[in-house]
C-alpha positions in Angstrom: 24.1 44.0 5.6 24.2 42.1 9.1 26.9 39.8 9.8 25.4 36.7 9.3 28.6 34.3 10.6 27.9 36.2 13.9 24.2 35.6 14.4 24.5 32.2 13.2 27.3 32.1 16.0 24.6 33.7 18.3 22.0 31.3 17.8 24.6 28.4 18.7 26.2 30.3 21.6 27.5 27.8 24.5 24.3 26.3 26.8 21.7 27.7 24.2 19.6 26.3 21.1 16.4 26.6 19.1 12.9 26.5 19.9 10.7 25.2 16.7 7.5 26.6 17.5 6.8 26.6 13.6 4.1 23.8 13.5 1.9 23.8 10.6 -1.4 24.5 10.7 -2.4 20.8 10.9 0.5 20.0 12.6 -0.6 21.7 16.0 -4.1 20.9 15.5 -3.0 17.3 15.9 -1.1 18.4 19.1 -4.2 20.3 20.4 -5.9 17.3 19.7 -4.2 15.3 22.3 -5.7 17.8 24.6 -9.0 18.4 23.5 -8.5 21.7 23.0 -10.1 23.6 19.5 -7.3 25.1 17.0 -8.6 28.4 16.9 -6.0 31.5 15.9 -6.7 32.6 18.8 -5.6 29.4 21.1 -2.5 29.1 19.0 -1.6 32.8 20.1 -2.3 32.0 23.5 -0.2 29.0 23.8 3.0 30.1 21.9 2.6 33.5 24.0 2.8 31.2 27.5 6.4 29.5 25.4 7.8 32.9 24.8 7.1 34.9 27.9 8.9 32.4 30.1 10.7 33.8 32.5 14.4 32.5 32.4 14.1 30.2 29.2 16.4 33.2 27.3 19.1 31.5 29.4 19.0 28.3 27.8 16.9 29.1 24.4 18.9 31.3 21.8 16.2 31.4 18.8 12.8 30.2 18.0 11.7 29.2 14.7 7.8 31.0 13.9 4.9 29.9 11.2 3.6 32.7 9.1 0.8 33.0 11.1 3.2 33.2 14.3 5.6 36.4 12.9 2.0 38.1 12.3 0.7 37.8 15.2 0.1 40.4 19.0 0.2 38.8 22.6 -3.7 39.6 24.2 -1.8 42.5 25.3 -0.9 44.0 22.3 2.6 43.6 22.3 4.0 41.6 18.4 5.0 38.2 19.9 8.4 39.4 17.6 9.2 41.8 19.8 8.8 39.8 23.2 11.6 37.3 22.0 13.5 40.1 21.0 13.0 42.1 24.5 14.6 38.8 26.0 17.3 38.3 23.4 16.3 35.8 21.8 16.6 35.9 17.8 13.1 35.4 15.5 13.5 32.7 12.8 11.0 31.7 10.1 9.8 28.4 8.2 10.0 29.3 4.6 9.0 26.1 3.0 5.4 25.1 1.7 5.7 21.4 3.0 7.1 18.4 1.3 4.8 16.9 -1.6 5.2 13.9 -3.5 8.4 13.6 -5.7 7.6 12.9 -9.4 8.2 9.6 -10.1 9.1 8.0 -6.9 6.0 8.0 -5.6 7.3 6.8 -2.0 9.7 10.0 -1.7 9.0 13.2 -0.9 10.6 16.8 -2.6 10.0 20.2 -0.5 8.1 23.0 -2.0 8.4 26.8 -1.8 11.1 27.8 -4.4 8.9 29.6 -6.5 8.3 33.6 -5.2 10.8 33.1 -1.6 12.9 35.8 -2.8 10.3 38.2 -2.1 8.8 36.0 1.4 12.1 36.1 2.7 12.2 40.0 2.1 8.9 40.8 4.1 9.9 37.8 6.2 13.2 40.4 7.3 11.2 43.1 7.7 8.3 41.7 10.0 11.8 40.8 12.3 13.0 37.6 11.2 16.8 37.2 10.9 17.0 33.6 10.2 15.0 31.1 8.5 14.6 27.1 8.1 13.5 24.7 5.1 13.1 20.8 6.2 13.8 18.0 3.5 12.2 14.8 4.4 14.2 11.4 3.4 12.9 8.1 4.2 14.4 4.9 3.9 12.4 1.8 2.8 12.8 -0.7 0.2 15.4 0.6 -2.4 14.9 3.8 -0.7 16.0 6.5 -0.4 17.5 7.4 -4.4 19.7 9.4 -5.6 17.3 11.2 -7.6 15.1 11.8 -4.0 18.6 12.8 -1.9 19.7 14.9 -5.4 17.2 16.7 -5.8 16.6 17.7 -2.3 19.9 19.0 -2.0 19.2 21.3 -4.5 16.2 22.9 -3.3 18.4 23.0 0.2 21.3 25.0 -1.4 19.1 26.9 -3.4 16.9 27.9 -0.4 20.5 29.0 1.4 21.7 30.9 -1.1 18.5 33.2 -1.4 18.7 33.5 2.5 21.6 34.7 2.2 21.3 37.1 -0.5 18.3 38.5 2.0 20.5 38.7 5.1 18.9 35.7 7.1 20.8 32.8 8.0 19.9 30.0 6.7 18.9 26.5 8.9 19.4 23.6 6.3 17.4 20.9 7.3 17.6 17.1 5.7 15.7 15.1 7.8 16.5 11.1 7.6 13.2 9.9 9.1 13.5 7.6 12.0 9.8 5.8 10.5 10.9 1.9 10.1 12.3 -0.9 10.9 15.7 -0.3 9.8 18.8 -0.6 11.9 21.0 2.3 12.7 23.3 1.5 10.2 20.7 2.1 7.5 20.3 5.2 9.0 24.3 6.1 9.1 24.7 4.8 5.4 21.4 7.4 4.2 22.5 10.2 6.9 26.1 10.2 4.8 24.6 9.9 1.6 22.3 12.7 2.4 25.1 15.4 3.9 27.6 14.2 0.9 24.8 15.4 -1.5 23.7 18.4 0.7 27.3 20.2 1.2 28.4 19.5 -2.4 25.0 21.7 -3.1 25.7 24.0 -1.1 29.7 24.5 -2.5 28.0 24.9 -5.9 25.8 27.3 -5.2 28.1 29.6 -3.6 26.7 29.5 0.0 29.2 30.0 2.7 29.4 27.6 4.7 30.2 30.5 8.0 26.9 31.9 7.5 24.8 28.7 7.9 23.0 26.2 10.6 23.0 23.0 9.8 20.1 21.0 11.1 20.0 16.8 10.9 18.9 14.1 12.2 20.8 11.9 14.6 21.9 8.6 13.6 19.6 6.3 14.8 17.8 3.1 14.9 14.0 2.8 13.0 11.4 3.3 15.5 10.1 -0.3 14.8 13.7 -1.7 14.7 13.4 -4.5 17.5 17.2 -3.8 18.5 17.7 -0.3 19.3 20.8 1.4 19.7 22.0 2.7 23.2 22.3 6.3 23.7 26.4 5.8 23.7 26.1 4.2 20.8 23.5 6.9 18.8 26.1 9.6 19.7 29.2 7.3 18.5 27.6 6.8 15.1 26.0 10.3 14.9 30.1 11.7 15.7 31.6 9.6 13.2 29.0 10.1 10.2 29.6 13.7 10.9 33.3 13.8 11.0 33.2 12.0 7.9 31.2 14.2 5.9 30.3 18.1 7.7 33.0 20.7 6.9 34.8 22.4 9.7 33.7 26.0 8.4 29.9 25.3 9.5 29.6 27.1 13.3 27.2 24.2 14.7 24.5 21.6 14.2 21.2 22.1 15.5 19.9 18.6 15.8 15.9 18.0 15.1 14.3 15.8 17.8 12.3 13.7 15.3 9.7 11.6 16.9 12.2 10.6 20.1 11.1 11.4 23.4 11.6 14.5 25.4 14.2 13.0 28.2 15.9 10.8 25.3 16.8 13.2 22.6 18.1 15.5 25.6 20.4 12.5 26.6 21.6 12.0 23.2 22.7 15.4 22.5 24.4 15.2 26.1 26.5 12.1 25.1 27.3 13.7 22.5 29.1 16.8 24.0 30.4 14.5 26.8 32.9 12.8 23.9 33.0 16.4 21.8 36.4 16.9 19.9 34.4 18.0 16.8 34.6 21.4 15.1 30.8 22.4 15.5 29.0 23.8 18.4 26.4 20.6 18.8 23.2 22.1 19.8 19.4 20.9 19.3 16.6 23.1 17.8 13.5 21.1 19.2 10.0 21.3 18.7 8.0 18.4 20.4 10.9 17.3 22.8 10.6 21.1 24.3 7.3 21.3 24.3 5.0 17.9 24.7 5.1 18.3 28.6 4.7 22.4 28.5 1.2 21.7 25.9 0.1 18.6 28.3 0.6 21.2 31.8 -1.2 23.7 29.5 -3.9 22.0 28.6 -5.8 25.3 26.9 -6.3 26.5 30.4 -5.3 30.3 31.3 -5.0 29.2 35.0 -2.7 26.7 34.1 -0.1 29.2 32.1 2.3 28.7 35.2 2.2 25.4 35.1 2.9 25.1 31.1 6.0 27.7 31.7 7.3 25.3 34.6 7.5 22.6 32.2 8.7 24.2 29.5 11.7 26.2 31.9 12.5 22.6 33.2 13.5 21.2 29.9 14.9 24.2 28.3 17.0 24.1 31.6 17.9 20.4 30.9 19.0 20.8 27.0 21.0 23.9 28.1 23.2 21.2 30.8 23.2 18.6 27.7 25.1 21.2 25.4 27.7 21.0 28.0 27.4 17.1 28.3 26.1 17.8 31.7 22.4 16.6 32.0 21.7 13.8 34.4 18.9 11.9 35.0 18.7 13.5 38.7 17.6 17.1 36.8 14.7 14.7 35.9 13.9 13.7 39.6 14.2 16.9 41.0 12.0 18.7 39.0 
């Protein structure tokens, strides 16, 4: 069996984090949308190829998170895009859950799918040359929202995800997402974020996952996205800290934060305050999707002659998350790139 503490202490190794390249299907159709380019198989291949084949970004990008098409598919060449991450180091993950559907009886909730028939996805899933995976619960807070009963049962399908992972020899990323949709202030989002992690690691400690083998990967604590005061980036890393320490054992080897709808240069800053006042247990890391990759797809643009281009972009802010995990990205990376 591999040792799972160790790769999960691999995939947070100092300077490096996560790529999420595990969009669904309508997920990067909407992002090829914004560049008019069709969602063919094909285009998709092509574009997450240009990602993974660029030179240098193993220094700053540790794992990437795939879609089942993604862990399927060959470069043009030939070559399993699998095994080009692994030729560079870097560690294959997987998205294991079918989406988040409507929650019984709280019809303005959500509850992820996916339980039923994962032990047996996860077993292929490890032998097509994954060695972690990721399952994303969605919370959002609204009016009298989110509940117990949402935040509950969540939880469980989080813990019983991990423990299955686990059991397969794949580390587990547990993802509760407190969406940043609203007009809430941040401390609505520090009271859920608790709430959420309370209910998540008492889960988890039930079902017998260990906490050494696991990624844990939030939100930050921030303000709603329509919220007319929004919080500075010292204060988004102050709040994010303090929920944290309140609530996140000291076992867990690091955090992965999502991105979430913030902009490229401003989820890199937070997660670089955040390391400048450290003095927490975890590595504190980012596993990004759109913050990585909205300039590489715009420099991209579906164009083959403009491959170089998409890398440059995409090298420049793996380059700039890798500083922020050692609190030291500045503004002047920006500039000179």
């Amino acid at each position: 069996m591999p040792d799972l503490a160790s790769t999960a202490q691999t995939i947070v190794a100092p300077g490096k984090g996560i790529l999420a390249a595990d969009e669904s299907s309508p997920t990067i159709e909407k992002r090829f949308k914004s560049i008019d380019v069709p969602s063919t198989e094909e285009n998709r291949r092509d574009y997450r190829e240009m990602l993974f084949r660029t030179t240098g970004a193993e220094e700053f990008i540790s794992g990437v998170i795939l879609f089942d098409e993604t862990i399927r598919q060959n470069a043009a060449d030939g070559t399993p895009l699998v095994k080009i991450l692994e030729d560079k180091g870097i560690i294959p993950g997987i998205k294991v859950d079918t989406g988040a559907k409507q929650l019984a009886g709280s019809p303005n909730e959500k509850i992820t799918e996916g339980l039923d028939g994962l032990r047996d996805r996860l077993s292929e899933y490890r032998g097509l040359g994954a060695r972690f995976a990721k399952w994303r619960a969605v919370i959002s807070i609204g009016d009298g929202i989110p509940s117990d009963y949402c935040i509950d049962t969540n939880a469980h399908a989080l813990a019983r995800y991990a423990a299955l992972c686990i059991e397969a020899g794949l580390v587990p990323i547990v993802e509760p997402e407190v969406l940043m949709d609203g007009g809430h202030p941040i401390e609505r989002c520090n009271e859920a974020t608790e709430r959420t992690l309370r209910a998540v690691f008492a889960e988890l400690a039930a079902q017998r996952v260990p906490l050494e083998q696991i990624l844990l990967k939030p939100n930050m604590v921030l303000s709603g996205k329509e919220c007319p005061k929004q919080a500075s980036v010292r204060e988004v890393a102050e709040a994010t800290i303090a929920c944290f320490k309140r609530v996140v054992p000291a076992a867990l080897p690091g955090i992965v934060f999502l991105s979430g709808g913030q902009s490229d240069e401003i989820a890199t800053a937070h997660l670089n305050e955040m390391n400048k006042i450290g003095g927490v247990p975890w590595e504190l890391s980012f596993s990004y999707g759109r913050a990585l990759q909205a300039p590489a797809l715009k420099a991209w643009a579906g164009k083959k002659t403009h491959v170089d281009a998409g890398q440059k972009a995409y090298y420049h802010r793996a380059r700039c998350n890798g500083a922020a995990r050692k609190g030291a990205y500045s503004e002047s990376m920006e500039k000179a790139a």
